[in-house]
C-alpha positions as CSV (number, residue, x, y, z in Angstrom):
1,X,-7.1,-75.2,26.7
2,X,-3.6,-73.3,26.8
3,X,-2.7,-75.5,23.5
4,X,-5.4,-73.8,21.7
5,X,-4.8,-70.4,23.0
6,X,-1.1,-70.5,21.9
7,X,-2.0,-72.6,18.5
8,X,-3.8,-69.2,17.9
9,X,-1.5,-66.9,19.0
10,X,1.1,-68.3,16.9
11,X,-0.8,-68.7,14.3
12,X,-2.5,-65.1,14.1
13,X,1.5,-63.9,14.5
14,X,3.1,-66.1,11.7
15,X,0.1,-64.4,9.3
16,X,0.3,-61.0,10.5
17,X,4.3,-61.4,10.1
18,X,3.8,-62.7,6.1
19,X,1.6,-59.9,5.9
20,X,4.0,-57.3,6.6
21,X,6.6,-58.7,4.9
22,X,4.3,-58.5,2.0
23,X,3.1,-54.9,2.3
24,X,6.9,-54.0,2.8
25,X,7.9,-55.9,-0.5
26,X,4.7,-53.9,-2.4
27,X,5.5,-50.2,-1.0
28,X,9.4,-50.6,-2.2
29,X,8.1,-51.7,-5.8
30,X,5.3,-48.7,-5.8
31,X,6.9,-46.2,-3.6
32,X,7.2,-42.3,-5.1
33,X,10.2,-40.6,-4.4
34,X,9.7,-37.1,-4.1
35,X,12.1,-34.1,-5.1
36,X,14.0,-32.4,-2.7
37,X,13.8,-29.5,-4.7
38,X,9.7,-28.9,-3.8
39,X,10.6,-28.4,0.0
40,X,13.3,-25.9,-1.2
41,X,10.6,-24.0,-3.1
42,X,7.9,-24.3,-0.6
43,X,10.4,-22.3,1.9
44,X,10.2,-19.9,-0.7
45,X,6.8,-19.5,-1.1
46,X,4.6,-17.3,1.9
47,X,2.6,-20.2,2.7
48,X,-0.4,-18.0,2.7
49,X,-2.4,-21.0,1.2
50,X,-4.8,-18.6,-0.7
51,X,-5.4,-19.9,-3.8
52,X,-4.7,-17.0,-6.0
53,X,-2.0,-19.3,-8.1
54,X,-4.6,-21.2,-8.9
55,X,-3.4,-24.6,-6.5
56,X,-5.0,-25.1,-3.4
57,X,-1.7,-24.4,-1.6
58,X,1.7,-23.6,-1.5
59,X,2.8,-27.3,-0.9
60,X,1.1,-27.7,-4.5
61,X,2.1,-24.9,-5.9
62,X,5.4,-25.5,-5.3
63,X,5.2,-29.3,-7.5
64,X,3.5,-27.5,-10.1
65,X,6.8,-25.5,-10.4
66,X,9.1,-28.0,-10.0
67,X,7.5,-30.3,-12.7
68,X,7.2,-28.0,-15.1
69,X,9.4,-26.9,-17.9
70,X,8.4,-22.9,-18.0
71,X,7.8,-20.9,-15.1
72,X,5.9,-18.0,-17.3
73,X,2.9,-19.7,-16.7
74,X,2.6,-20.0,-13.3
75,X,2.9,-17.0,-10.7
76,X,2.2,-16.5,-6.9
77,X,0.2,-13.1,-6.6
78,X,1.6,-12.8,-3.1
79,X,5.0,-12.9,-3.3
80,X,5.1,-11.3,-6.6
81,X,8.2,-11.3,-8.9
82,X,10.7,-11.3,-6.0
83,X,8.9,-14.7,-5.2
84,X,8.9,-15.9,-8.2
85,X,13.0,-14.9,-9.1
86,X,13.9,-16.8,-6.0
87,X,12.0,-20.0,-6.9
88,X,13.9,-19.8,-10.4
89,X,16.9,-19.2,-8.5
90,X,16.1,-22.8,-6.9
91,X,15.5,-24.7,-9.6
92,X,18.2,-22.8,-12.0
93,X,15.4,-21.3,-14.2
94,X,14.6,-17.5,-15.2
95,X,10.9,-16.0,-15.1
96,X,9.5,-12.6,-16.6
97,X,8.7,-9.8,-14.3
98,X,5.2,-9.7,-14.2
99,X,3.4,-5.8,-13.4
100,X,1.2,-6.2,-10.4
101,X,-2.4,-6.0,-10.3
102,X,-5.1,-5.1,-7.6
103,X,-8.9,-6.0,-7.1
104,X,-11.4,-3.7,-9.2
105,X,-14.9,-3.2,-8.0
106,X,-16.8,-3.1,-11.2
107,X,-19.6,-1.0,-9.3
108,X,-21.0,2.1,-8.6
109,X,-24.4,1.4,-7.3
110,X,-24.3,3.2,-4.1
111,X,-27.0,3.7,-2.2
112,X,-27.1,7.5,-2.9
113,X,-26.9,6.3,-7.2
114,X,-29.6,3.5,-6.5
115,X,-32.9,3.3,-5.0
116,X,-33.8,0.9,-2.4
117,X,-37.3,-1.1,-3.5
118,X,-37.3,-3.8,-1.5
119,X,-35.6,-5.9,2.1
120,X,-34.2,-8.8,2.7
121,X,-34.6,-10.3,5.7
122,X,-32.5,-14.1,5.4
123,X,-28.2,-15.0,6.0
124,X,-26.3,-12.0,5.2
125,X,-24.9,-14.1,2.5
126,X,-24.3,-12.6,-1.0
127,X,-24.8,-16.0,-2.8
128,X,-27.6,-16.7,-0.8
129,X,-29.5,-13.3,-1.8
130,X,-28.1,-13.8,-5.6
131,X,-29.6,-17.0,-5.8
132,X,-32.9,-16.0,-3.9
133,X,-33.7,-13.0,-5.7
134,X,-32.6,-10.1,-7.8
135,X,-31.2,-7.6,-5.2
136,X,-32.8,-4.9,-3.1
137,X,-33.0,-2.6,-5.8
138,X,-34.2,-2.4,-9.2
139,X,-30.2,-2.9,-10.7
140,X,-30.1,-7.2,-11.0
141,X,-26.4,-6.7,-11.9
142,X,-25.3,-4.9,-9.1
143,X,-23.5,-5.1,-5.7
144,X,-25.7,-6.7,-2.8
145,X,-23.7,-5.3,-0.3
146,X,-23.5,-8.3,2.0
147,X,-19.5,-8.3,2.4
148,X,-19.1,-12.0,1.4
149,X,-15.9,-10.7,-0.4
150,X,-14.6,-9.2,2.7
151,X,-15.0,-12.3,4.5
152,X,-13.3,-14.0,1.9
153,X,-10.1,-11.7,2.0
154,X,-7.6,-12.9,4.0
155,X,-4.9,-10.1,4.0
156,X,-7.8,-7.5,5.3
157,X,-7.3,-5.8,2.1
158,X,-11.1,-5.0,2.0
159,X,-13.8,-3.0,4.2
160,X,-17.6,-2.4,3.7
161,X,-18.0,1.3,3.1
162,X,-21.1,2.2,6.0
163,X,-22.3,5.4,3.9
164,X,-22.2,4.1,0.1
165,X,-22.6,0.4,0.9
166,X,-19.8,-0.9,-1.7
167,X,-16.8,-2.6,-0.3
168,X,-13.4,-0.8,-0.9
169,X,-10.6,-2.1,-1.7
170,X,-7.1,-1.4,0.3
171,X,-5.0,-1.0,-2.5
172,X,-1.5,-1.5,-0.1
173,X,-2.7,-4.7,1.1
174,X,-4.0,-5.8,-1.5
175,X,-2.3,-9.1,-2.6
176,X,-4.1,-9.7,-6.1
177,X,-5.1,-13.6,-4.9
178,X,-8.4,-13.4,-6.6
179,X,-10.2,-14.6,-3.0
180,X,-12.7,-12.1,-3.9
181,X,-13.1,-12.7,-7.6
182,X,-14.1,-16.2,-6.9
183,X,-16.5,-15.2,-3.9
184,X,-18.4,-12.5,-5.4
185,X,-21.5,-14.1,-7.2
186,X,-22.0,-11.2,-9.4
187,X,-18.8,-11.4,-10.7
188,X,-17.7,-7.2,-10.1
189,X,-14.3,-8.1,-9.5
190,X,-11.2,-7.9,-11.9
191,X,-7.9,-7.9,-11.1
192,X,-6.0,-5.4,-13.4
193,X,-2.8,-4.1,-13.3
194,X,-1.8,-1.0,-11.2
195,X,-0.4,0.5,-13.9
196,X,2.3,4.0,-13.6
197,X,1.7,5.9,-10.6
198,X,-1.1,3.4,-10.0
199,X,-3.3,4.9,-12.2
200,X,-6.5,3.0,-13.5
201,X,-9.5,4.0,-15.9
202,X,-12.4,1.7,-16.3
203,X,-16.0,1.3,-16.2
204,X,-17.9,0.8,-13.5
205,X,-20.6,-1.2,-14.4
206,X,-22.1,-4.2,-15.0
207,X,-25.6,-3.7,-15.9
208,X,-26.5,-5.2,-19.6
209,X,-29.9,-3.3,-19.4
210,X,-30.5,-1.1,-22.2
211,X,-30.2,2.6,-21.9
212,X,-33.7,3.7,-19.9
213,X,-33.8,0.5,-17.9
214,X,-30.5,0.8,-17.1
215,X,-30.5,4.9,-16.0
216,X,-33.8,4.4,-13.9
217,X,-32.5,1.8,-12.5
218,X,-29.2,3.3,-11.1
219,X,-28.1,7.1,-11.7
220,X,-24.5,6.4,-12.7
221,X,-25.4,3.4,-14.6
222,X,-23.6,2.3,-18.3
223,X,-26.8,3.2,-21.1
224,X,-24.6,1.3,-23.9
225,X,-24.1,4.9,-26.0
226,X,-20.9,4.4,-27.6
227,X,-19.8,7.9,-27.2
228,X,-16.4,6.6,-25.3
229,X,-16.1,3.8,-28.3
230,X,-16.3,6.4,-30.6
231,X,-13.9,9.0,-29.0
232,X,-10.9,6.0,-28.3
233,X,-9.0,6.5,-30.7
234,X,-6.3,3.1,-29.8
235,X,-9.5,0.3,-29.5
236,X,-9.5,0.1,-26.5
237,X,-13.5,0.2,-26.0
238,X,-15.5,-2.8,-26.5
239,X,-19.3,-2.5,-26.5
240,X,-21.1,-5.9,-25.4
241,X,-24.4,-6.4,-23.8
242,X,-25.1,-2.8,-24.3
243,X,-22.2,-2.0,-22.1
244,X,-18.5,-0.8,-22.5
245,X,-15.9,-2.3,-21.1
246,X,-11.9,-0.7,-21.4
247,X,-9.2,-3.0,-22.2
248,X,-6.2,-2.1,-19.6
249,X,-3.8,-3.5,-21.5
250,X,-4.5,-1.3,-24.6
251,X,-6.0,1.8,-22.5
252,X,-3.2,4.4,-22.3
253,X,-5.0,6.6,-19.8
254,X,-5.4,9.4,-22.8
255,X,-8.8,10.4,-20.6
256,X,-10.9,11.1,-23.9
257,X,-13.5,8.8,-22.6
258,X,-14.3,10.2,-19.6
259,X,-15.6,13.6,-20.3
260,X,-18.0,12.3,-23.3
261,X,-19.5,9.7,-20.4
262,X,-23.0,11.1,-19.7
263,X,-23.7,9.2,-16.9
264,X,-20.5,9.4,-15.4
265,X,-20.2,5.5,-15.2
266,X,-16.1,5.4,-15.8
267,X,-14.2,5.8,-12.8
268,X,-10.3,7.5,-13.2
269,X,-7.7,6.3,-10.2
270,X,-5.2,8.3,-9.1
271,X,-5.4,10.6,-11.9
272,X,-5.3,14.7,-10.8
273,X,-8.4,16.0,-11.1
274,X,-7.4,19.4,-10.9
275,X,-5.8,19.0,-14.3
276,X,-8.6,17.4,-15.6
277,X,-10.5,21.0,-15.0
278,X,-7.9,23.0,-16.5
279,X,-7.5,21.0,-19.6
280,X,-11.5,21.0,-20.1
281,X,-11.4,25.1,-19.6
282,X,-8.4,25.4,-22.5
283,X,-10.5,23.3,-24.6
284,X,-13.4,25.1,-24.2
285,X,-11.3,28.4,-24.8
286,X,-9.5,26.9,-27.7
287,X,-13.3,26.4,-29.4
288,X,-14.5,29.7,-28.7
289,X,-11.2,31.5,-29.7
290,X,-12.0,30.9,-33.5
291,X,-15.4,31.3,-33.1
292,X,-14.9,34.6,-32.2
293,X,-11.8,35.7,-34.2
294,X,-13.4,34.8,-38.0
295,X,-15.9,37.3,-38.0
296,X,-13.6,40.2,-36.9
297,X,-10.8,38.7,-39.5
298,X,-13.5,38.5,-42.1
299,X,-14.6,42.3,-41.4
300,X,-10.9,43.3,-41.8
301,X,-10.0,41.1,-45.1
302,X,-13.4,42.5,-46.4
303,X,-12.9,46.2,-45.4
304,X,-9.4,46.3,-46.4
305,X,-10.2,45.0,-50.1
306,X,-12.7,47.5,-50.4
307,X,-11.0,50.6,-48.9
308,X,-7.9,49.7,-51.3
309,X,-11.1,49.1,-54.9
310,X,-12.7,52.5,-53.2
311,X,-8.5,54.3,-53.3
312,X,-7.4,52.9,-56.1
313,X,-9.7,54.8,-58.7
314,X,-9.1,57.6,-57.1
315,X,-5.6,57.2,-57.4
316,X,-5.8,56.3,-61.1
317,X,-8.4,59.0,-61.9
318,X,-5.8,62.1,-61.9
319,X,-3.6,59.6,-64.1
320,X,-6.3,59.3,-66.7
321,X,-6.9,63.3,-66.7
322,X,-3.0,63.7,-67.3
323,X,-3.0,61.5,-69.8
324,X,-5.9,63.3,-71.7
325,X,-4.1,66.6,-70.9
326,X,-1.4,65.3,-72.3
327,X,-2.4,63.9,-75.6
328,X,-4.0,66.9,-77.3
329,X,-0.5,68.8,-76.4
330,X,1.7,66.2,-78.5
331,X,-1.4,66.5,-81.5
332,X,-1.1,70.2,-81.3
333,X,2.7,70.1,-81.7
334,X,2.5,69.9,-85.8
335,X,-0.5,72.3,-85.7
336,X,2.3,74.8,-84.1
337,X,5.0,73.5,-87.0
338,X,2.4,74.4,-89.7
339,X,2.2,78.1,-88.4
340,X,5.6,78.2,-88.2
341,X,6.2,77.1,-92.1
342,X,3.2,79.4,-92.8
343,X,4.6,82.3,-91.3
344,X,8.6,81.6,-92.4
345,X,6.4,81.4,-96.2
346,X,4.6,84.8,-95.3
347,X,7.9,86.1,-94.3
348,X,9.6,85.1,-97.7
349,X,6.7,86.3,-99.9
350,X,7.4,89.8,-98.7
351,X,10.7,89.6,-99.1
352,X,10.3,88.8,-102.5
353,X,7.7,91.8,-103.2
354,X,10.4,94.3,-101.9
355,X,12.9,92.8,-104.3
356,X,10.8,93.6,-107.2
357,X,9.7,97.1,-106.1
């Protein structure tokens, strides 16, 4: 019986000894050697894990840049360019400095601009309610103001406004990682850039309704009217699913659009509105100026004309009347001659008589 047990053990010990010499002959012929250089770019990274690079996390992101050739394609939203100049720096490359961006609600729908029809009562989950039904107003396109996007923002760079019932974005914090791009299910969020002075114009709205639909449906909604396409003068306005949509990176914040907006549906950011007032007042003094001038210059070009037609004959009439005064004097002249050759004949004819007497 002890034979057996140690004919087993031995034998269980000489295969689990080939085995391993096996495995250890297989891992050197397959094994991966890593760079060094992704642990020196993952120190550089935040390790914030977000996503917003597009890699599920830094440890990833940080391969991507090491096996790639170009680093203008890749770009970590949280660390921005001084992030991204220090991985170069690693891996002896040079990268573009990018302009930062921030999270745009594309949404107005408050609940003072849009009327409540109807309640849900299930999960305060936004993708839930999209995929259950329409929304609790009549707007199908707009914010359901559940807050899955603030939940999905991990920098606290968002908050659920109580009174309107939009979120709000915290521009400060905001890291541009796109967590709240991907969460909402109603796609309103953009990342755009800041821009000078942080200053944004776009439209806020997302409803492809036509014009009625879309204005009963929320006050401040996007009819499709094309006045703002029409008054951009650098093409910056698209109009798609009767809705216009302002291309930041050809928008030059000239603020044409926004005044011809009927609705009021495009939002300005850090622009003064004070100036805004004044510049609308000049305008509208600069159009009624002329308006008002042309008769009175008409009056005066008109008057003048006809005070100078009314002068001028009676200027030139006293001209005429010396002229005809003057005429019959120069015809009488050899009338006066005649009488003087009539009388120096008179004179000689009785001269002549005396003689003889």
């Amino acid at each position: 019986m002890n034979e057996v047990v140690l004919y087993t053990l031995i034998t269980l010990g000489g295969i689990g000894a080939v085995a391993a010499i096996i495995l250890f002959f297989v891992a050197q012929k397959f094994k991966v050697i890593e760079d060094p250089r992704i642990d020196d770019v993952e120190e550089a990274l935040p390790s914030a894990n977000c996503g917003g690079c597009g890699y599920p996390g830094c440890r990833n992101f940080a391969e991507a840049c090491v096996k790639t050739d170009d680093l203008g394609t890749l770009f970590c939203p949280v660390g921005g360019n001084e992030t991204m100049s220090a991985v170069a720096e690693v891996l002896g490359m040079t990268v573009e400095a990018k302009e930062p961006q921030v999270a745009v609600l594309l949404c107005n729908g408050s609940s003072a601009n849009r009327k409540r029809t109807s309640e849900f009562n299930s999960a305060a989950n936004c993708t839930i309610a999209a995929n259950t039904y329409g929304g609790d107003t009549d707007c199908t396109y707009g914010c359901l103001g559940l807050g899955e996007c603030v939940d999905a923002c991990g920098f606290d760079a968002m908050y659920m406004d109580e009174e309107t019932g939009l979120p709000v974005v915290i521009e400060d914090k905001c890291t541009a990682c796109g967590a709240c791009v991907a969460a909402c299910p109603k796609d309103l969020f953009q990342l755009r850039n800041k821009g000078k002075k942080s200053r944004r114009i776009y439209v806020a709205c997302m409803n492809k309704d036509k014009g009625a639909p879309a204005k009963k449906a929320c006050d401040v909604a996007c009819i499709g009217c094309s006045k703002c396409f029409k008054e951009c003068k650098y093409d910056a306005i698209t109009m798609a699913d009767n809705k216009a949509y302002i291309d930041y990176t050809k928008c030059v914040i000239c603020r044409a659009c926004v005044p011809v907006c009927p609705t009021g549906a495009i939002h300005e950011i850090n622009l003064p509105l004070r100036k805004a007032k004044k510049n609308t007042e000049e305008k509208a003094k600069t159009e009624a100026k002329p308006v008002a001038a042309k008769p009175e210059i008409k009056k005066e070009e008109v008057s003048k004309p006809s005070a100078e037609k009314a002068e001028k004959p009676a200027k030139e009439a006293p001209k005429t009347e010396t002229k005809e005064i003057e005429k019959p004097k120069q015809e009488e002249k050899p009338v006066v001659e005649d009488k003087k050759e009539n009388n120096s004949e008179d004179k000689s004819s009785d001269e002549n008589k005396s003689k003889e007497l």
